[in-house]
C-alpha positions as a Markdown table, in Angstrom:
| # | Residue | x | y | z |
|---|---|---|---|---|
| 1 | Unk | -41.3 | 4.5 | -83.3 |
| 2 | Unk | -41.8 | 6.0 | -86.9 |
| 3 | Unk | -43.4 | 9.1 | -88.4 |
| 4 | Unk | -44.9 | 9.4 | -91.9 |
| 5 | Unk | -43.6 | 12.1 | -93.4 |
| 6 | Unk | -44.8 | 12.6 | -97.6 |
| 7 | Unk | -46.4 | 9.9 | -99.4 |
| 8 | Unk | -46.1 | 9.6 | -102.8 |
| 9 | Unk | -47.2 | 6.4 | -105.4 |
| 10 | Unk | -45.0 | 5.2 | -107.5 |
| 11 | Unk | -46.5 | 3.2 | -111.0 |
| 12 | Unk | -47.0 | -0.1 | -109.4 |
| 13 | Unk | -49.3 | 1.5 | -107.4 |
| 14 | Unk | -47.3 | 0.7 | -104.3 |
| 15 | Unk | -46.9 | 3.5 | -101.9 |
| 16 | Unk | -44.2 | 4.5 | -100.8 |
| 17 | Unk | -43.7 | 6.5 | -97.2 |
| 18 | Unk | -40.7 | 8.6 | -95.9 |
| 19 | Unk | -40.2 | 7.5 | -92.5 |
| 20 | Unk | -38.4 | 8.6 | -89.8 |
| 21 | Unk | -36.8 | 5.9 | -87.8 |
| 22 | Unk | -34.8 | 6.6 | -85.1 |
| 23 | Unk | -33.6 | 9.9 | -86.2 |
| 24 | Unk | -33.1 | 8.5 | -90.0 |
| 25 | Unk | -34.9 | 8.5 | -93.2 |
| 26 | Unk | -36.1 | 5.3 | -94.7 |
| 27 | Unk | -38.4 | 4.3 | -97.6 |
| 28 | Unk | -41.3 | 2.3 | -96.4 |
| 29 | Unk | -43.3 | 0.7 | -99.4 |
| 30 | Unk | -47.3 | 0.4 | -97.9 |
| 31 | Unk | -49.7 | -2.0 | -99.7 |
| 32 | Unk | -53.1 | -1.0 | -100.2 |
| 33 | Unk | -55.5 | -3.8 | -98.2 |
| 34 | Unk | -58.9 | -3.5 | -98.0 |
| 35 | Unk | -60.4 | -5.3 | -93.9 |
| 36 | Unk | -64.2 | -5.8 | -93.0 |
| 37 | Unk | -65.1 | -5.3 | -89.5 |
| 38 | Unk | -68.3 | -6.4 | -87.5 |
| 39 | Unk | -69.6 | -7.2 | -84.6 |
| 40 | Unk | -73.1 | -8.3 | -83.4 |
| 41 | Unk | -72.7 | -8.0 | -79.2 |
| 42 | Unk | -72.9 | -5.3 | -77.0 |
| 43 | Unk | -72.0 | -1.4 | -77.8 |
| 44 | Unk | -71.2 | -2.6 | -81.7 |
| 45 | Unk | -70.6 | 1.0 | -83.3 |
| 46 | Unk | -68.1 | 1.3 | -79.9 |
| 47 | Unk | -66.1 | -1.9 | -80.8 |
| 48 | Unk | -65.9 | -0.9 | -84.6 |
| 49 | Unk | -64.8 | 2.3 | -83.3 |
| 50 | Unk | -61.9 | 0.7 | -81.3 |
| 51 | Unk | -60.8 | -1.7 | -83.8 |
| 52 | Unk | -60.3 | 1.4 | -86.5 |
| 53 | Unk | -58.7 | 3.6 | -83.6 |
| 54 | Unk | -56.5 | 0.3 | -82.8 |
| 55 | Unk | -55.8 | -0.7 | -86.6 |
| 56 | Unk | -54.4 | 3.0 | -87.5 |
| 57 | Unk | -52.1 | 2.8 | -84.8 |
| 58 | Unk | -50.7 | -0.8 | -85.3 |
| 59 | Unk | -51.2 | -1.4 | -89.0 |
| 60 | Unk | -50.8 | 1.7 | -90.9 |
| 61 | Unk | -52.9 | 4.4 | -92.8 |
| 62 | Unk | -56.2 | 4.6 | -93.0 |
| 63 | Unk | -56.8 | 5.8 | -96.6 |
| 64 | Unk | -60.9 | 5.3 | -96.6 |
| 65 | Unk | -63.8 | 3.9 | -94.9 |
| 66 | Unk | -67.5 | 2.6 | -96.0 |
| 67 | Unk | -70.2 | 4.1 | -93.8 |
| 68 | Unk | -71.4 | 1.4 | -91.3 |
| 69 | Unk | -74.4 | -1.6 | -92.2 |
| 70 | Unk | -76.6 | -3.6 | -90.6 |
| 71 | Unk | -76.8 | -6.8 | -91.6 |
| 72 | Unk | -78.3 | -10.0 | -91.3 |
| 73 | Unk | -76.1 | -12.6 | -89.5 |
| 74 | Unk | -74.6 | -15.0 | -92.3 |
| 75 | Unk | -74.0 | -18.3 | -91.7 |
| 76 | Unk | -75.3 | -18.5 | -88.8 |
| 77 | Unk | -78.3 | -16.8 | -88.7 |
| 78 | Unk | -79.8 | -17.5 | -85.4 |
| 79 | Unk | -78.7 | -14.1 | -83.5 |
| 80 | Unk | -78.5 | -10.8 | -83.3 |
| 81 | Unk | -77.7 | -8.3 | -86.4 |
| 82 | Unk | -74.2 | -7.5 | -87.0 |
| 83 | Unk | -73.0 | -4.2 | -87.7 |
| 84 | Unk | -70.1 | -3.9 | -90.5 |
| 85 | Unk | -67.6 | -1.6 | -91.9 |
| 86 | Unk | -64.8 | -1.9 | -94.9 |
| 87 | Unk | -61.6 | 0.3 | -94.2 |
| 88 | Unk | -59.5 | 0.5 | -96.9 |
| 89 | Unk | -55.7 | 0.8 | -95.1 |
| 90 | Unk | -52.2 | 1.2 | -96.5 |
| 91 | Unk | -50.1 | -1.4 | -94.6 |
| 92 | Unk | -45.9 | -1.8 | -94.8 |
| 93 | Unk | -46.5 | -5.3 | -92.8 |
| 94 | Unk | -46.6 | -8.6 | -94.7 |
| 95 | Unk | -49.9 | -10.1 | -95.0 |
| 96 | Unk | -49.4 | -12.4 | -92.2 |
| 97 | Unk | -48.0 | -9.6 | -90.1 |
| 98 | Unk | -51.3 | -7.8 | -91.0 |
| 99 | Unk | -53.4 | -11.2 | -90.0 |
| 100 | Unk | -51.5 | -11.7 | -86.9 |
| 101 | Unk | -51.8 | -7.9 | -85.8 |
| 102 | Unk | -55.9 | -8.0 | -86.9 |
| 103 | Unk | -56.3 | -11.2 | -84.5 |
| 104 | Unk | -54.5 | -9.6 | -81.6 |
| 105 | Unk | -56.6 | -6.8 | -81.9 |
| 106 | Unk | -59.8 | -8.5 | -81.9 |
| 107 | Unk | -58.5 | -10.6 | -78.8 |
| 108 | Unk | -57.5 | -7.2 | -76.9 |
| 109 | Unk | -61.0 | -5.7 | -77.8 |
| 110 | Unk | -62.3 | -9.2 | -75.9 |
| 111 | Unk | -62.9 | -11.2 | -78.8 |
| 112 | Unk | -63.8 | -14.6 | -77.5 |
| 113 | Unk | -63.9 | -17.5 | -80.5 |
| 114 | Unk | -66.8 | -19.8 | -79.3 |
| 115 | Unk | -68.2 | -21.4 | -83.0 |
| 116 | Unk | -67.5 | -21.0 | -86.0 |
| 117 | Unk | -69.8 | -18.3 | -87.3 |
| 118 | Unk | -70.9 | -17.2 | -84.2 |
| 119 | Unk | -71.8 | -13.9 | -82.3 |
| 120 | Unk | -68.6 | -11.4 | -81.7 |
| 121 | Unk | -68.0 | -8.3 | -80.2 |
| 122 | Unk | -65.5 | -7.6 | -82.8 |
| 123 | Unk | -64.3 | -9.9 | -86.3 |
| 124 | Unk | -61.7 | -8.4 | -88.4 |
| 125 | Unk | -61.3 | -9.9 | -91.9 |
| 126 | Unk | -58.9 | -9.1 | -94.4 |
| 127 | Unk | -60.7 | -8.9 | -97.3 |
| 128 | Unk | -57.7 | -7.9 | -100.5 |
| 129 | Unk | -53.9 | -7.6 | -100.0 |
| 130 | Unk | -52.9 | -5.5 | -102.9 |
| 131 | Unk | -53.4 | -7.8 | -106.0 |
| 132 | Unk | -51.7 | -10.2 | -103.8 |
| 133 | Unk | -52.7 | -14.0 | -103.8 |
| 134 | Unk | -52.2 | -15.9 | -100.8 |
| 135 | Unk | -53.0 | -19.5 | -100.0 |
| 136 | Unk | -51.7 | -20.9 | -96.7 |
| 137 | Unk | -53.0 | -22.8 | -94.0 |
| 138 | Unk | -53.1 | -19.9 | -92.0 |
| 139 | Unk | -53.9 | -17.1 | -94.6 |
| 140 | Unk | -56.3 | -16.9 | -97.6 |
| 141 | Unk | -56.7 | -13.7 | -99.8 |
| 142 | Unk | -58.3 | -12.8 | -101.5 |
| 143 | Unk | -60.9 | -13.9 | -98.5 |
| 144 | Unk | -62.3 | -16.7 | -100.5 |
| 145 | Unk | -65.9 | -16.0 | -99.5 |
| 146 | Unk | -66.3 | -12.4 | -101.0 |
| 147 | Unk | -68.6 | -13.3 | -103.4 |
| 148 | Unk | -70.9 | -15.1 | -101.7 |
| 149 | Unk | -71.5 | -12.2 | -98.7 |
| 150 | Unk | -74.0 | -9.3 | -99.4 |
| 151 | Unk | -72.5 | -7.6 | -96.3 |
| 152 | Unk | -69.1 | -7.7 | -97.1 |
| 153 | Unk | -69.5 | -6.1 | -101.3 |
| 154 | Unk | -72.1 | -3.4 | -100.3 |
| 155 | Unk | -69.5 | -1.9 | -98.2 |
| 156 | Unk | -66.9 | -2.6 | -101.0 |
| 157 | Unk | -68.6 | -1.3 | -103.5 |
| 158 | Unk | -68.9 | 2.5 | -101.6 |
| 159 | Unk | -65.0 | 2.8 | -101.6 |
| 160 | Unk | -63.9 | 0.4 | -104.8 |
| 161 | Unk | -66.7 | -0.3 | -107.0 |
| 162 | Unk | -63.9 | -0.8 | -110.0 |
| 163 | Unk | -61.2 | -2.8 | -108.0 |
| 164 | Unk | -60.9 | -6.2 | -109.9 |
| 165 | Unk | -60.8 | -9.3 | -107.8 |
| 166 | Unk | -57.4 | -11.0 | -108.3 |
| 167 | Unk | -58.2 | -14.6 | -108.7 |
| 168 | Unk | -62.2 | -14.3 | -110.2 |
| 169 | Unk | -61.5 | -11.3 | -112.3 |
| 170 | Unk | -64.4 | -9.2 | -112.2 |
| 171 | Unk | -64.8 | -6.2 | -110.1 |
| 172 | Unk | -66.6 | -5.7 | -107.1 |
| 173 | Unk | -69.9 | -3.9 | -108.8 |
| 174 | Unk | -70.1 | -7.3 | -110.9 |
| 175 | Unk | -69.7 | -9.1 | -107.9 |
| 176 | Unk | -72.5 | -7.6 | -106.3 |
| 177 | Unk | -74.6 | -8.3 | -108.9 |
| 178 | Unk | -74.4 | -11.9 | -109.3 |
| 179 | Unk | -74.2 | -12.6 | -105.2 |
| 180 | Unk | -77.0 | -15.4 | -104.5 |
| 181 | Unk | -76.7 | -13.6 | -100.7 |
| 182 | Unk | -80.1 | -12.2 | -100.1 |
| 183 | Unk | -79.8 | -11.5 | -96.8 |
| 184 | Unk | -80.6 | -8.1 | -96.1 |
| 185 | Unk | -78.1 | -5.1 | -95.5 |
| 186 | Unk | -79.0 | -2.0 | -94.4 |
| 187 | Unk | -76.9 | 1.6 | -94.4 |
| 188 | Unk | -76.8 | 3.5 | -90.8 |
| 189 | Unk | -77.5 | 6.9 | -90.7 |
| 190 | Unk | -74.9 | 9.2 | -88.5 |
């Protein structure tokens, strides 16, 4: 069990946390990620709601969130509208801590991975590690299909219009701009 106790960022922009652990102080350095959620079944502001609630507790700090869209299913398009959400979290796991923990989470909230693309009570994508590139089997981030996804850079752009993606070096604003996505997105009231 640990407790945050002051926060403070250090010039490479990594945080860094005082932690209790155990009765002694430690130095927990937190990267700043950026993770989409959706889901397009059932209650989907609920399971959105779960996921954050879970991902504070397990992951780390929530440091911002976009309001919530609804948006045109992408890929597939044949179902129901998804509802989304970007939370921008400070994390101490690795990234493939912070995939593994995102997946369990979707699979306690009753995830259930049918096709590719399909309908979902709850998807949790990690969108931006830091300025981190990864390129694994298992992992990719930056998520390689940022650009391409109205639904993912609307959100984006309400909590980091300016942040620069690593490996296409252009911000998010620019992004949004050039997307050929014209699938519709739509902000939620409340």
């Amino acid at each position: 069990m640990f407790f945050f106790v002051e926060k403070y960022r250090s010039a490479s922009k990594i945080c860094r946390y005082f932690v209790i652990v155990n009765r002694s102080i430690e130095i927990c350095y937190m990267e700043q990620s950026y993770l989409l959620l959706g889901s397009n079944l059932g209650a989907r502001r609920y399971y959105l709601q779960i996921a954050q609630y879970l991902l504070g507790t397990r992951v780390g700090c929530i440091t911002g969130c976009s309001s919530f869209y609804e948006t045109a299913a992408w890929g597939l398009e044949d179902q129901h509208p998804f509802l989304n959400q970007v939370l921008e979290i400070e994390t101490p796991l690795s990234p493939i801590q912070l995939l593994t923990t995102c997946l369990a989470i979707e699979q306690e909230i009753g995830r259930v991975r049918h096709e590719k693309w399909g309908a979902r009570v709850i998807d949790i994508d990690l969108l931006f590690y830091g300025d981190q590139v990864v390129d694994t089997a298992l992992l990719q981030v930056p998520h390689p299909r940022i650009q391409e996804r109205r639904f993912t850079l609307v959100p984006l752009v309400e909590l980091c219009p300016n942040k620069q993606h690593p490996l296409l070096h252009k911000n998010i604003r620019l992004l949004l701009a050039e997307c050929p996505d014209k699938l519709w997105v739509s902000k939620v009231s409340g």
